[in-house]
C-alpha positions in Angstrom: 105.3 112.4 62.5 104.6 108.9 60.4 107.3 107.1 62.5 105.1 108.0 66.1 102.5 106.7 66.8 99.0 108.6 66.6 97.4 109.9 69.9 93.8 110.5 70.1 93.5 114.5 70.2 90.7 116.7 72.2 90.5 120.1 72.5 92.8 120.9 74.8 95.8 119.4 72.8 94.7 121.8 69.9 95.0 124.7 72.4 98.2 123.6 73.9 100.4 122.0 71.6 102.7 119.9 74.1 99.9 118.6 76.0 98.2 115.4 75.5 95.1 115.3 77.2 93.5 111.8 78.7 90.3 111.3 76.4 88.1 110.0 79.4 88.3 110.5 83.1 89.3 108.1 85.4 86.9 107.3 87.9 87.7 104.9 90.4 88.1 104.5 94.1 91.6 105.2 94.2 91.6 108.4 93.0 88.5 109.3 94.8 89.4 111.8 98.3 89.7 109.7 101.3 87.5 110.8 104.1 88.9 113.0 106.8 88.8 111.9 110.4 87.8 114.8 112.9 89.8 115.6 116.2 86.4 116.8 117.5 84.7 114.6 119.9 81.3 113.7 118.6 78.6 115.2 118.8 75.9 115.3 122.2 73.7 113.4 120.7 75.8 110.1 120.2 76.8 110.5 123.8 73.7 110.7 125.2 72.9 108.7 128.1 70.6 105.5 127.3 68.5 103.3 129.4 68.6 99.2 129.3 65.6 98.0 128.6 66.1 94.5 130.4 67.3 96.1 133.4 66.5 99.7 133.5 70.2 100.9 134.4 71.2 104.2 132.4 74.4 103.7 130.7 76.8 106.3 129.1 78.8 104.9 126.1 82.3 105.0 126.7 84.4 107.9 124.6 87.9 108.0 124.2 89.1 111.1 125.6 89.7 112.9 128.8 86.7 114.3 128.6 85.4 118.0 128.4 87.3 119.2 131.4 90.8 117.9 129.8 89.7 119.5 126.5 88.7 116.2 125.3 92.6 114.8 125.5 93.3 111.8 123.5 95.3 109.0 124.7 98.8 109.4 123.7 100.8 106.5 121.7 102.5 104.0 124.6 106.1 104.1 123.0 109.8 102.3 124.5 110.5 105.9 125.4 107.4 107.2 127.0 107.4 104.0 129.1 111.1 104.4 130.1 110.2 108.2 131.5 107.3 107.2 132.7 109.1 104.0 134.9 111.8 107.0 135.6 109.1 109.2 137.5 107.6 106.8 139.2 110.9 105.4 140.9 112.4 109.0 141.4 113.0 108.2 144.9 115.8 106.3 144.3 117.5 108.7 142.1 118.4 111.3 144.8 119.3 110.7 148.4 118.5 114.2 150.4 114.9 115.1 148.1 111.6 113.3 149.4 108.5 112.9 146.7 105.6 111.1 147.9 104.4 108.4 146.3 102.9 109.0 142.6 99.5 107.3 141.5 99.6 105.0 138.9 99.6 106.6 135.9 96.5 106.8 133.5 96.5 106.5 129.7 95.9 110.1 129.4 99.2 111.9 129.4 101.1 114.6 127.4 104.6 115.2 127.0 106.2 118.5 126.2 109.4 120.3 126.2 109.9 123.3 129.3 111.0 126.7 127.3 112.7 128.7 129.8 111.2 132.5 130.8 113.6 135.2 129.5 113.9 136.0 133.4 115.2 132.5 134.3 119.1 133.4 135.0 121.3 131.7 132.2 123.3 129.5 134.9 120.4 127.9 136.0 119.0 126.7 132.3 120.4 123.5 131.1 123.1 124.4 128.3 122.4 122.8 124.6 124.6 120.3 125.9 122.6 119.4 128.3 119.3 119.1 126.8 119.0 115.0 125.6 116.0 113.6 123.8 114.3 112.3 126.6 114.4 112.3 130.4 116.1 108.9 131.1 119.0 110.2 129.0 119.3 113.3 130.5 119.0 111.3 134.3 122.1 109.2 132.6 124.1 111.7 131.5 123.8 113.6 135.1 127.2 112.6 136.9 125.6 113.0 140.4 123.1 111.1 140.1 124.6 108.5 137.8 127.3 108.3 140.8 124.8 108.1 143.6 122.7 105.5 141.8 126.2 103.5 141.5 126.9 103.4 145.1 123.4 102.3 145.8 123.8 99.5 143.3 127.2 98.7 144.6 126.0 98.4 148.2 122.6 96.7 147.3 125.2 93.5 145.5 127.2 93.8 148.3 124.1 92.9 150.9 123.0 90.3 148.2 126.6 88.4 148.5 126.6 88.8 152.3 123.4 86.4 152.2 124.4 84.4 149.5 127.6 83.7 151.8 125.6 82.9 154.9 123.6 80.7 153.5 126.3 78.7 151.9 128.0 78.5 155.4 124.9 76.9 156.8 124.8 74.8 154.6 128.2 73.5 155.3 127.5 73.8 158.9 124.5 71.2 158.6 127.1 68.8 156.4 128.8 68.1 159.3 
């Protein structure tokens, strides 16, 4: 005990004899709670409507959710991957020949995504094996061997148009050398 140092005691080290107790409390901000944000949407009052006083127009602040009827939905984080689905949707058309969708609105900044659980009354052969299931929806498109074949051919035949007009126009202009 003369070789260690001394440690200032209190009564807590007297009760328990492995613990050495801080003399004084530490009080600063960084040990001090951080302050919660709530998911709630605020409260009536703060989106009251208010009236210019130049002009006289009534003006309602501007929140950022959907809005009571979308159970005040919060705009979802644009990521690589949402914008890939998203682009995915919108040009669906392309992805399969013999199915018709008509043309989708542009889409807003309010979305969700979520994952479809099958019903236990779904069939087994018509739920998408473990396999199957990808992360997202542009992977599952890719790994599809229909469409990935379709989309191919279209591709093929769109390069195939684009080197026809490449070659007529580099005709003419040997036709107009001469």
């Amino acid at each position: 005990m003369t070789n260690q140092k001394k440690r200032p005691r209190n009564e807590l080290t007297k009760l328990i004899p492995d613990y050495v107790a801080p003399m004084e409390l530490q009080t600063t901000t960084s040990t001090a709670p951080k302050p919660v944000k709530s998911t709630l949407p605020p409260p009536t009052w703060m989106t009251s409507k208010q009236k210019d006083f130049k002009t006289g127009k009534v003006t309602t602040p501007k929140t950022n959710t959907a809005g009571p009827g979308w159970f005040h939905m919060r705009p979802s984080a644009s990521t690589a991957e949402l914008q890939a689905d998203l682009h995915l949707i919108r040009n669906r058309n392309y992805l399969d020949p013999k199915h018709f969708y008509k043309s989708s609105d542009k889409f807003g900044t309010f979305l969700q995504r979520g994952t479809v659980i099958e019903g236990a009354s779904e069939f087994f052969s018509s739920r998408l094996t473990k396999k199957q299931r990808k992360e997202t929806l542009l992977q599952e498109v890719l790994a599809d061997t229909e469409t990935a074949g379709w989309a191919q051919q279209k591709y093929k035949k769109m390069q195939q148009e684009k080197t026809a007009q490449a070659e007529k126009r580099r005709f003419k202009k040997r036709k107009g050398r001469k």
